[in-house]
PDB file with SEQRES, HELIX, SHEET and CRYST1 records, atoms N, CA, C and O in Angstrom:
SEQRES   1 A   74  UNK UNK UNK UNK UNK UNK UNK UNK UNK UNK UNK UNK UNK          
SEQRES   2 A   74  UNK UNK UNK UNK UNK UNK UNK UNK UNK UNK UNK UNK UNK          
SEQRES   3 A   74  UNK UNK UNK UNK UNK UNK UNK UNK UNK UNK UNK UNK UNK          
SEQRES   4 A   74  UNK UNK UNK UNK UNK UNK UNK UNK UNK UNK UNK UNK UNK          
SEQRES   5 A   74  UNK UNK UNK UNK UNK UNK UNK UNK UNK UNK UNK UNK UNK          
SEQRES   6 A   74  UNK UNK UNK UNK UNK UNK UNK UNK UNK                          
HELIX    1 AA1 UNK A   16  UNK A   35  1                                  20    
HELIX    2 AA2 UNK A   44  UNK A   72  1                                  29    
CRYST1    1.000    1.000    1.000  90.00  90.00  90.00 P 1           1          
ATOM      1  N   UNK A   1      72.833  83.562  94.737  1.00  0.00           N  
ATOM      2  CA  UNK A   1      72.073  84.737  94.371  1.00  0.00           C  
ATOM      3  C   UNK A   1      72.906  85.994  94.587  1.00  0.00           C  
ATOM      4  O   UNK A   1      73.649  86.099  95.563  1.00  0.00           O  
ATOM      5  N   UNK A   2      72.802  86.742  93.864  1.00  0.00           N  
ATOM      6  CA  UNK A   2      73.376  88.031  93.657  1.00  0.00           C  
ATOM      7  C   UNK A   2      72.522  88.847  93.975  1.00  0.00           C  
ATOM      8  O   UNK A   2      71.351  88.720  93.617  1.00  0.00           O  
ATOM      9  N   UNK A   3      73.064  90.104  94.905  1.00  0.00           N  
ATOM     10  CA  UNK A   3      71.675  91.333  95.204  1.00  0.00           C  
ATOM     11  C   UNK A   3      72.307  92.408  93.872  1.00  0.00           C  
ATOM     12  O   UNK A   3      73.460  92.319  93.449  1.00  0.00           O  
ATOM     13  N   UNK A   4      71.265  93.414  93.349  1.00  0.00           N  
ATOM     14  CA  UNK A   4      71.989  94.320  92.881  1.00  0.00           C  
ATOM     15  C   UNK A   4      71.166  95.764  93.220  1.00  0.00           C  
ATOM     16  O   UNK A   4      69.971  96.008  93.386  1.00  0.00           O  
ATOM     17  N   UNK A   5      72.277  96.524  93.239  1.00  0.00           N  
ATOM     18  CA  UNK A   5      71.786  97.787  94.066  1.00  0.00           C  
ATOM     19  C   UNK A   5      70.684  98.337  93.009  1.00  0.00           C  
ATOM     20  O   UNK A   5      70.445  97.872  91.895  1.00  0.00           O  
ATOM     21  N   UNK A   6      70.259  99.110  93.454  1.00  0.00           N  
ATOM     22  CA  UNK A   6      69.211  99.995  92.300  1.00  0.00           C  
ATOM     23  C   UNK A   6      69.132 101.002  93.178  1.00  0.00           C  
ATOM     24  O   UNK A   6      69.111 101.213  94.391  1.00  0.00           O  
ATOM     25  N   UNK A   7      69.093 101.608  92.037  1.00  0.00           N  
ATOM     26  CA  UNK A   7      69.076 103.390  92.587  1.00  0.00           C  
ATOM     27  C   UNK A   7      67.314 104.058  92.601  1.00  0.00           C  
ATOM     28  O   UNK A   7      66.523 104.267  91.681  1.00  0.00           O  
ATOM     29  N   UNK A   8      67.244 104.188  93.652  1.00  0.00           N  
ATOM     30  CA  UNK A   8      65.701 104.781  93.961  1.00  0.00           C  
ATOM     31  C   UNK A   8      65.584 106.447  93.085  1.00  0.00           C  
ATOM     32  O   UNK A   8      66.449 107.319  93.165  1.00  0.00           O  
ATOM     33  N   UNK A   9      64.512 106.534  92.422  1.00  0.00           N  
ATOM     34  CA  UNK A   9      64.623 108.085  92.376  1.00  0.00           C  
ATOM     35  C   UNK A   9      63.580 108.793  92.879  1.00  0.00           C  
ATOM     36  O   UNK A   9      62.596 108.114  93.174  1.00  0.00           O  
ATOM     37  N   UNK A  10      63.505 110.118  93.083  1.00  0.00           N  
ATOM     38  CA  UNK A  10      63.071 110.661  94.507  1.00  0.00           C  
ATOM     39  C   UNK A  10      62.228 111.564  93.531  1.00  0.00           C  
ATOM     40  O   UNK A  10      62.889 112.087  92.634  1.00  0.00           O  
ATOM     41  N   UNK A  11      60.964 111.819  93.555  1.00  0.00           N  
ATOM     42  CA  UNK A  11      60.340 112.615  92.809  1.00  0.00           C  
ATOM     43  C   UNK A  11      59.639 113.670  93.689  1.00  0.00           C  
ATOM     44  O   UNK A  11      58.797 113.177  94.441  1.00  0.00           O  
ATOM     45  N   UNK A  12      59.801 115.095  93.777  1.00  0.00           N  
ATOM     46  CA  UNK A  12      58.900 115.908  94.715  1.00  0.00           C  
ATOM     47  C   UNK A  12      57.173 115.605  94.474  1.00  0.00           C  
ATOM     48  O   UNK A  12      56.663 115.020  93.518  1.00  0.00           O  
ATOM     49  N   UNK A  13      56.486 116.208  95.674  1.00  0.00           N  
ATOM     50  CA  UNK A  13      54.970 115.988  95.495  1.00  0.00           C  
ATOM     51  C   UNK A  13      54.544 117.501  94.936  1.00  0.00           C  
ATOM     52  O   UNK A  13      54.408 118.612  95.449  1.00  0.00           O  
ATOM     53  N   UNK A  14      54.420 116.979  93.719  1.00  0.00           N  
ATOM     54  CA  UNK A  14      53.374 118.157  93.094  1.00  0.00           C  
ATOM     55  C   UNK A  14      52.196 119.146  94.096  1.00  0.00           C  
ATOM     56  O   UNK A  14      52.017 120.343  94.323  1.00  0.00           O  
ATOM     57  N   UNK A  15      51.841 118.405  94.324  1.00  0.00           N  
ATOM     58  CA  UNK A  15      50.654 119.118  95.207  1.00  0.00           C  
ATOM     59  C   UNK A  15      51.210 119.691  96.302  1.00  0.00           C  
ATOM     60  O   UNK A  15      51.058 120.913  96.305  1.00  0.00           O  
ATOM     61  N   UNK A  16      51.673 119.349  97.033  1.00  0.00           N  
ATOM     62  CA  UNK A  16      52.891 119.806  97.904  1.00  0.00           C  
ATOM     63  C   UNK A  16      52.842 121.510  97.397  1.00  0.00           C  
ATOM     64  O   UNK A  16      51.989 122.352  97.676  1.00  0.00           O  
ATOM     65  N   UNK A  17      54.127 121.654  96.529  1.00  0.00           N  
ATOM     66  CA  UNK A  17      54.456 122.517  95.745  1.00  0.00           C  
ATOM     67  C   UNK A  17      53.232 123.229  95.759  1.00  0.00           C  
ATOM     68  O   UNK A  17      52.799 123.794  96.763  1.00  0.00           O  
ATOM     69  N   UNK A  18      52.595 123.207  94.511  1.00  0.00           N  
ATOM     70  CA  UNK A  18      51.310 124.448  94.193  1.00  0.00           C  
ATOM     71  C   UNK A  18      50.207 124.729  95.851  1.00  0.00           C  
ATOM     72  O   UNK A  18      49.454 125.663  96.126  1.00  0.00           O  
ATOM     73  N   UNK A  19      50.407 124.033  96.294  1.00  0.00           N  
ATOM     74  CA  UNK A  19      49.498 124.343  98.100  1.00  0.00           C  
ATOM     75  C   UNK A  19      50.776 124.950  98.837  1.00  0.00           C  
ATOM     76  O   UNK A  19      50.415 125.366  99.938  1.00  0.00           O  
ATOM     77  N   UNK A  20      51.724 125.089  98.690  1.00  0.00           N  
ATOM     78  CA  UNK A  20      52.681 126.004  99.532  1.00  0.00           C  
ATOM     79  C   UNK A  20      52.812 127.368  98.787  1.00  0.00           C  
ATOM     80  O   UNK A  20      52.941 128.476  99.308  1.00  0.00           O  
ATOM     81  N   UNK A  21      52.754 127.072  97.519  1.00  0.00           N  
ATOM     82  CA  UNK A  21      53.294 128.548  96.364  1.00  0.00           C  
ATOM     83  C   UNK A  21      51.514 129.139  97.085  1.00  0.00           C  
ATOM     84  O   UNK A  21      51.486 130.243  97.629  1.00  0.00           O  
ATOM     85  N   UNK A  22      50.521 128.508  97.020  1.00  0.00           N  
ATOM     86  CA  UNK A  22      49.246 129.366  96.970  1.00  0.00           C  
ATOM     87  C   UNK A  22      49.260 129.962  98.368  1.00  0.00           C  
ATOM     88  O   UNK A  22      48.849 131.117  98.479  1.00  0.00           O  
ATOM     89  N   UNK A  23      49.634 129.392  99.320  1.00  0.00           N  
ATOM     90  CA  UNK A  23      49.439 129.575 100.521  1.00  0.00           C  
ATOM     91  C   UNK A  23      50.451 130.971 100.726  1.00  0.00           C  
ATOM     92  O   UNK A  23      50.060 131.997 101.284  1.00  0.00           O  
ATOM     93  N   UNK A  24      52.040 130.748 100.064  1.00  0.00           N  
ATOM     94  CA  UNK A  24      52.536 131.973 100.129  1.00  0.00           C  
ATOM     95  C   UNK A  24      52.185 133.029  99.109  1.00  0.00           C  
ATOM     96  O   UNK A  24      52.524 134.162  99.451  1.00  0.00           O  
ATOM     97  N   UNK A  25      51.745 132.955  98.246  1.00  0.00           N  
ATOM     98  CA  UNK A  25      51.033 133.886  97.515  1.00  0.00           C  
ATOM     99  C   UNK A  25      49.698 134.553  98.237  1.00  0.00           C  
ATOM    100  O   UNK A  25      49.411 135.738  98.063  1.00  0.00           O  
ATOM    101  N   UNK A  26      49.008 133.768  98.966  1.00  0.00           N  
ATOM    102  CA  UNK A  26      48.133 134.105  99.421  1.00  0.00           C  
ATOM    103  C   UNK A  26      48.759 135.342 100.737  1.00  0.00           C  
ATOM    104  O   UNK A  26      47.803 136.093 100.931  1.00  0.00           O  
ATOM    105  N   UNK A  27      49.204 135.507 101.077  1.00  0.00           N  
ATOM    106  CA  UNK A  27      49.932 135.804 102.401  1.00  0.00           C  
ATOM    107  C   UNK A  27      50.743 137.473 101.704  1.00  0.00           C  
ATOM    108  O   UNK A  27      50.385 138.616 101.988  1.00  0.00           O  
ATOM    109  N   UNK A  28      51.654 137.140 100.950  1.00  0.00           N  
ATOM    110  CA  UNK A  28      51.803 138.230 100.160  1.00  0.00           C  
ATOM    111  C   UNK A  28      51.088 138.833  99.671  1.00  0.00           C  
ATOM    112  O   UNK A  28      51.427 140.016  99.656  1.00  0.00           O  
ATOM    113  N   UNK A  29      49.628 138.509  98.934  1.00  0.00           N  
ATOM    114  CA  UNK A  29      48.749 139.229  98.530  1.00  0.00           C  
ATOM    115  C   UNK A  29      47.608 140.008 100.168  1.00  0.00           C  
ATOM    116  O   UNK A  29      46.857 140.977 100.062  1.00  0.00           O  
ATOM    117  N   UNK A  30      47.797 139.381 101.186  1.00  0.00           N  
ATOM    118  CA  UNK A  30      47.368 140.117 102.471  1.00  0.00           C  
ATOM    119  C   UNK A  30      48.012 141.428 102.767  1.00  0.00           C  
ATOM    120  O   UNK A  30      47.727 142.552 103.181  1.00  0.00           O  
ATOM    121  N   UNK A  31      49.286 140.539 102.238  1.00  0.00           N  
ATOM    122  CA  UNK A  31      49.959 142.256 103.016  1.00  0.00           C  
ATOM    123  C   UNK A  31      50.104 143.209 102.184  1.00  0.00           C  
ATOM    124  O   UNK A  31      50.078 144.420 102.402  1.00  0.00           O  
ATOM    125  N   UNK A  32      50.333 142.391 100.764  1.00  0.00           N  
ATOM    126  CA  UNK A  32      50.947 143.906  99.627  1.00  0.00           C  
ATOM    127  C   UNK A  32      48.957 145.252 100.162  1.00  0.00           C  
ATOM    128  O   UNK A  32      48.895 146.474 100.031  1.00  0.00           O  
ATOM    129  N   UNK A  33      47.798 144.310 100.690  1.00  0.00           N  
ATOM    130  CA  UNK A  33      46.781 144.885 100.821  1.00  0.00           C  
ATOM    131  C   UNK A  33      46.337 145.765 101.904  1.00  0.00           C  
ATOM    132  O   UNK A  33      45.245 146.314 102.053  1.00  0.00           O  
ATOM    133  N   UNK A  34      47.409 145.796 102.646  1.00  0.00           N  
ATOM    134  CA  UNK A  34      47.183 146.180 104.037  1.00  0.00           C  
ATOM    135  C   UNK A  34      48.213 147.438 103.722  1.00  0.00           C  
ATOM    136  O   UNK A  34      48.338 148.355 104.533  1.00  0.00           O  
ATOM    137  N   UNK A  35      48.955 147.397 102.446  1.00  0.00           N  
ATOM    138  CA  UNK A  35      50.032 148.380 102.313  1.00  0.00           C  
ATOM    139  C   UNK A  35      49.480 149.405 101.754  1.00  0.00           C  
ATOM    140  O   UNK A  35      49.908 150.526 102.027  1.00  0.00           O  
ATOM    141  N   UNK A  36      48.294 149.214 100.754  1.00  0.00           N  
ATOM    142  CA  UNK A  36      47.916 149.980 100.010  1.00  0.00           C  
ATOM    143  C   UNK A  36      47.354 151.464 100.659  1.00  0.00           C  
ATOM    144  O   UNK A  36      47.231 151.736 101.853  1.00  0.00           O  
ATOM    145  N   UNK A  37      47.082 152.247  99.593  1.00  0.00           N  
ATOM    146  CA  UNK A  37      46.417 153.583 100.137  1.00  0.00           C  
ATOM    147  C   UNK A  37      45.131 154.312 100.885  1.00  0.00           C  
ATOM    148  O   UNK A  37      44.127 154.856 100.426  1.00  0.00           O  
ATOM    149  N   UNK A  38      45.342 154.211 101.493  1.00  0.00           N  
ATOM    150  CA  UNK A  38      44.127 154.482 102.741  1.00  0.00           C  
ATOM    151  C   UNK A  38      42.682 155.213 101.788  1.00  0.00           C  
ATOM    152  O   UNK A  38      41.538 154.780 101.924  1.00  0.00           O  
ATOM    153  N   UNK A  39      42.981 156.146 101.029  1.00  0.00           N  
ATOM    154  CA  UNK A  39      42.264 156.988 100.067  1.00  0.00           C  
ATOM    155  C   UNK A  39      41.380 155.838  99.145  1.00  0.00           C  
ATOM    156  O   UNK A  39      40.294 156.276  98.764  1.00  0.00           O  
ATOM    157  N   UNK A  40      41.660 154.581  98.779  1.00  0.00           N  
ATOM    158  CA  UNK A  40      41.614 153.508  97.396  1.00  0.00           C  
ATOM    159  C   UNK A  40      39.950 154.067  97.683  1.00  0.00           C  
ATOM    160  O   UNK A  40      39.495 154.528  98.730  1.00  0.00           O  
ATOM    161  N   UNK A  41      39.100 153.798  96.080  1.00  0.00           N  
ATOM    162  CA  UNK A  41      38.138 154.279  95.604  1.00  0.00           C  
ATOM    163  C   UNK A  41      37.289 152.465  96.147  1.00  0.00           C  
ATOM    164  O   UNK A  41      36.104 152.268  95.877  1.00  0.00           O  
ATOM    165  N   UNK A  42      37.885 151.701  96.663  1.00  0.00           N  
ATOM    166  CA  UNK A  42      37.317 150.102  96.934  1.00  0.00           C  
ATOM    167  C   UNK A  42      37.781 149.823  98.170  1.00  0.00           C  
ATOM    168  O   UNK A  42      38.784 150.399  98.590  1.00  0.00           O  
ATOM    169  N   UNK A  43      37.157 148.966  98.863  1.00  0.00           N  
ATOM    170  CA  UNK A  43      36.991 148.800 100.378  1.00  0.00           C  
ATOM    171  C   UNK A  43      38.106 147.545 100.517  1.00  0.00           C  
ATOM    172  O   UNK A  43      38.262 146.789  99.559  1.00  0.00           O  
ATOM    173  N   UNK A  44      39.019 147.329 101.994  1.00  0.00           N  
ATOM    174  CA  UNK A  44      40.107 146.905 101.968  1.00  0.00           C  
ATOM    175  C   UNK A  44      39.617 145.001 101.564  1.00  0.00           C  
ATOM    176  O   UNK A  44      40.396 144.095 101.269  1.00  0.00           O  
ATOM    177  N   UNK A  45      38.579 144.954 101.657  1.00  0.00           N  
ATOM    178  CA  UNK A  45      37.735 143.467 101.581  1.00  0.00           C  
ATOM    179  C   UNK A  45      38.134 142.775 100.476  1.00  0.00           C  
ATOM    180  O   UNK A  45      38.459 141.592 100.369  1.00  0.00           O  
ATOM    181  N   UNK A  46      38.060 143.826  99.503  1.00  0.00           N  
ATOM    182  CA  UNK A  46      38.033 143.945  97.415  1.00  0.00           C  
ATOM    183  C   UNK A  46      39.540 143.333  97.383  1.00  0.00           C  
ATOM    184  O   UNK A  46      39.758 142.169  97.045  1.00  0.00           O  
ATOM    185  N   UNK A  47      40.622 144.307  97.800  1.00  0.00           N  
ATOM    186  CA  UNK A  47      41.357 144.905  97.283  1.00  0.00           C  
ATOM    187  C   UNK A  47      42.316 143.214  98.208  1.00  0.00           C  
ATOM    188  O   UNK A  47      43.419 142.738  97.939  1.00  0.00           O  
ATOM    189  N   UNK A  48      41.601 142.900  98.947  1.00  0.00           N  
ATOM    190  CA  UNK A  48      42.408 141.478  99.695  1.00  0.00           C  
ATOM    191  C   UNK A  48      42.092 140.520  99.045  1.00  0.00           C  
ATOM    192  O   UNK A  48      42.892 139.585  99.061  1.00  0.00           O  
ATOM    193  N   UNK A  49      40.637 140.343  98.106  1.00  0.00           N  
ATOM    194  CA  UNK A  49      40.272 138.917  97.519  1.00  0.00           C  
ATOM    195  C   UNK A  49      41.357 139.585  96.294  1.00  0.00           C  
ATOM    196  O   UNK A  49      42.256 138.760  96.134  1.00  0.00           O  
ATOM    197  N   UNK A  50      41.497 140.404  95.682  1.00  0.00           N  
ATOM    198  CA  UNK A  50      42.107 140.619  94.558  1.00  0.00           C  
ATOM    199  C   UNK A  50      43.074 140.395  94.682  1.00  0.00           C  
ATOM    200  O   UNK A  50      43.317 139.315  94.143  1.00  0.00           O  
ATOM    201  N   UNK A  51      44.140 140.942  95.262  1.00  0.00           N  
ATOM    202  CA  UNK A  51      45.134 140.643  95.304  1.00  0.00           C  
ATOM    203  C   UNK A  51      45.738 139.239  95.799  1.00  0.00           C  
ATOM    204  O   UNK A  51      46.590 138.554  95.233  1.00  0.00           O  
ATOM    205  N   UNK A  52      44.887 138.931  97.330  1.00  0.00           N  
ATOM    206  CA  UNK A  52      45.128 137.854  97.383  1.00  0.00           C  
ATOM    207  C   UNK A  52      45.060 136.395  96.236  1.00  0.00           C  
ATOM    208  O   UNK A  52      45.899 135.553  95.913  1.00  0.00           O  
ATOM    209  N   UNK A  53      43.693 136.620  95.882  1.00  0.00           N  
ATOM    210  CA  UNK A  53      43.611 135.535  94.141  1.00  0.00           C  
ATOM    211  C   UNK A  53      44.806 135.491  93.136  1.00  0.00           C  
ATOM    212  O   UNK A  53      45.201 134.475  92.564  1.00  0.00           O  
ATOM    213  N   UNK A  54      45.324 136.759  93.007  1.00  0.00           N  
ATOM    214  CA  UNK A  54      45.998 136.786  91.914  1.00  0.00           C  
ATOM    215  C   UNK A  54      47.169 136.608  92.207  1.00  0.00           C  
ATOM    216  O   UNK A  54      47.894 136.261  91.274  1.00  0.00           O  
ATOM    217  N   UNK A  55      47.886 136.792  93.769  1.00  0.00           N  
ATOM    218  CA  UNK A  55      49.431 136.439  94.076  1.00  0.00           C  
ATOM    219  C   UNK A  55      49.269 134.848  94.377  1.00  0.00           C  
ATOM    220  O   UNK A  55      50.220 134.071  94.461  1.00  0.00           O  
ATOM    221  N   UNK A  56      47.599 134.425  94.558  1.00  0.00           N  
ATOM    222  CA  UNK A  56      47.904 132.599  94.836  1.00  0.00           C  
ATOM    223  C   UNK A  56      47.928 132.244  93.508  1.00  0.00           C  
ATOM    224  O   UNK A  56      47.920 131.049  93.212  1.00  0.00           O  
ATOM    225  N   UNK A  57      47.953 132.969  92.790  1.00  0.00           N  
ATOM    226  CA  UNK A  57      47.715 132.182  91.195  1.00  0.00           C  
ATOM    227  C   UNK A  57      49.290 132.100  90.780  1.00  0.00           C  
ATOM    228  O   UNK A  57      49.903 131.142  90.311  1.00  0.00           O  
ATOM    229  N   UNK A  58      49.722 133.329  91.081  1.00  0.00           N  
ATOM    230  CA  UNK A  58      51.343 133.426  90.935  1.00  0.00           C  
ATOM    231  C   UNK A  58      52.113 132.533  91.837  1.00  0.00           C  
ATOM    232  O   UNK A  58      53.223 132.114  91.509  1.00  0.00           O  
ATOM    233  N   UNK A  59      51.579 132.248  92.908  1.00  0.00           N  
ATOM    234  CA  UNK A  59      52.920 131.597  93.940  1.00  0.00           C  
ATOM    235  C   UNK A  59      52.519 129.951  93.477  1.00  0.00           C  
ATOM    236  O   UNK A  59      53.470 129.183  93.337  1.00  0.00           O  
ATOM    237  N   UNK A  60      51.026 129.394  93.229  1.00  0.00           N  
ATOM    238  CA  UNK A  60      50.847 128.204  92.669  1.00  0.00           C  
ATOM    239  C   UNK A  60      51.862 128.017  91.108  1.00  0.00           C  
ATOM    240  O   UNK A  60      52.443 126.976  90.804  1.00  0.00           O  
ATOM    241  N   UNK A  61      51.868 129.087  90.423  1.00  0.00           N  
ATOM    242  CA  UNK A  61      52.960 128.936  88.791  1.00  0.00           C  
ATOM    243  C   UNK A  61      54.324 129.032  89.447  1.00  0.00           C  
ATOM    244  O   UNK A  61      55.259 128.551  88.807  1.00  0.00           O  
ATOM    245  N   UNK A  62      54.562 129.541  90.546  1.00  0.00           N  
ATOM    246  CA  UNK A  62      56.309 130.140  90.830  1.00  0.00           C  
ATOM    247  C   UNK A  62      56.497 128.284  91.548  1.00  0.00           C  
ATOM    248  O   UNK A  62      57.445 127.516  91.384  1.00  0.00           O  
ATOM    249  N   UNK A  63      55.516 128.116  92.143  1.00  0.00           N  
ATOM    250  CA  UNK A  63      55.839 126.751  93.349  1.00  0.00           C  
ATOM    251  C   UNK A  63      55.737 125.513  92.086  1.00  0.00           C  
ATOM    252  O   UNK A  63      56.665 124.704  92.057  1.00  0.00           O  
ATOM    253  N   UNK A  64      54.539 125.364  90.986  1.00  0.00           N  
ATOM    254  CA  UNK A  64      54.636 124.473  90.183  1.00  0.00           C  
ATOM    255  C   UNK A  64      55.920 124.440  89.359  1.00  0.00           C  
ATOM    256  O   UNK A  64      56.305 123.298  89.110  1.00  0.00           O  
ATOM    257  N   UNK A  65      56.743 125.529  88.832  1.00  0.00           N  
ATOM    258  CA  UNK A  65      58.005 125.914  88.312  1.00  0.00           C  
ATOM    259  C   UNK A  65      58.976 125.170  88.854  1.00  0.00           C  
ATOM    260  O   UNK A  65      59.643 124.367  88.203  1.00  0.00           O  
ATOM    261  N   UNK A  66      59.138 125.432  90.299  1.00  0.00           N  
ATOM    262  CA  UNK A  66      60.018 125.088  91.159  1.00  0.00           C  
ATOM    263  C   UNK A  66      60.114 123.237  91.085  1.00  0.00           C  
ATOM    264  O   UNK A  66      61.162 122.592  91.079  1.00  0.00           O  
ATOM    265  N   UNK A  67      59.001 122.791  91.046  1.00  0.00           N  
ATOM    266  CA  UNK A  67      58.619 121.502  91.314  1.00  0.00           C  
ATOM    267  C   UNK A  67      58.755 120.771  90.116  1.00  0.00           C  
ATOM    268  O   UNK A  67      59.162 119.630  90.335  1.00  0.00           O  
ATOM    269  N   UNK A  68      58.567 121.014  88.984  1.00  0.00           N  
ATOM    270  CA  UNK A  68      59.308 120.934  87.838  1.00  0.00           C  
ATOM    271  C   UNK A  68      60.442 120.395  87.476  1.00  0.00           C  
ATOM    272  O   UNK A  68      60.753 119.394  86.830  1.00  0.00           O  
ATOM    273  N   UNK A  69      61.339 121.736  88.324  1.00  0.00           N  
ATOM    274  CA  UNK A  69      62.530 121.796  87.874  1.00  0.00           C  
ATOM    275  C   UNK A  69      63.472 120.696  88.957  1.00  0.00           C  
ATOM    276  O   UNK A  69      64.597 120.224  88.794  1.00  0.00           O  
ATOM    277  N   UNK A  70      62.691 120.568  89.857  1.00  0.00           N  
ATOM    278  CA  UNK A  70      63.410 119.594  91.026  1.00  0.00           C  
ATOM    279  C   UNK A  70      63.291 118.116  90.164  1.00  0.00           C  
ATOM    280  O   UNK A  70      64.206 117.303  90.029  1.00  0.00           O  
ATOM    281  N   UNK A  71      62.199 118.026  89.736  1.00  0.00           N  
ATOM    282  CA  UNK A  71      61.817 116.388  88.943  1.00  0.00           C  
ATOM    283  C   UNK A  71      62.922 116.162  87.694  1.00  0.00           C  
ATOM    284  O   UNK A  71      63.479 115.104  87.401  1.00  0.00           O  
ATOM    285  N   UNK A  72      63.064 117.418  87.075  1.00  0.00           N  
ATOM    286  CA  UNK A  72      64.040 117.033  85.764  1.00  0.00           C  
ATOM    287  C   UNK A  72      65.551 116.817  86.426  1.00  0.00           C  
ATOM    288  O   UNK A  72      66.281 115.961  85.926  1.00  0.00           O  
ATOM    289  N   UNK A  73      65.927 117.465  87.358  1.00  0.00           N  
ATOM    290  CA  UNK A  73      67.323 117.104  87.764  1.00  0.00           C  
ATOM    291  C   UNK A  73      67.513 115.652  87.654  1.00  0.00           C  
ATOM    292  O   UNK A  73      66.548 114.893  87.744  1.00  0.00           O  
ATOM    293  N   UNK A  74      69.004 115.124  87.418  1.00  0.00           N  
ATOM    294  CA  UNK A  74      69.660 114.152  87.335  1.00  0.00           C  
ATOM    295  C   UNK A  74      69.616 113.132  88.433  1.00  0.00           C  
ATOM    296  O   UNK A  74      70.299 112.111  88.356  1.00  0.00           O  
TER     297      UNK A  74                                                      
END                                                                             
């Protein structure tokens, strides 16, 4: 009997990825909120679900991107 090697290939975890991009999106969207202008016409509550939602939406597309691009490599 003959063994023959085989080459394993290593695929990242999707989910992984988009739960780290949201989590740092989420985090960036805390602070870009804490930066904002003391004066804002909306209470700092608003201005944290907003931002926060919309940088986890971005860091879930930037982290799914990433995860992507790790799977197509050679």
């Amino acid at each position: 009997m003959t063994q023959q090697l085989r080459k394993v290939r290593r695929t990242p975890k999707f989910a992984a990825f988009l739960i780290t991009g949201a989590v740092v999106g989420l985090l960036i969207g805390f602070f870009l909120s804490l930066r904002g202008p003391a004066d804002a016409p909306y209470d700092a509550s608003a201005a944290l679900g907003f931002l926060g939602l919309i940088c986890a939406g971005l860091g879930m597309l930037v982290g799914g991107i990433i995860a992507v691009l790790l799977d197509r490599r050679p």
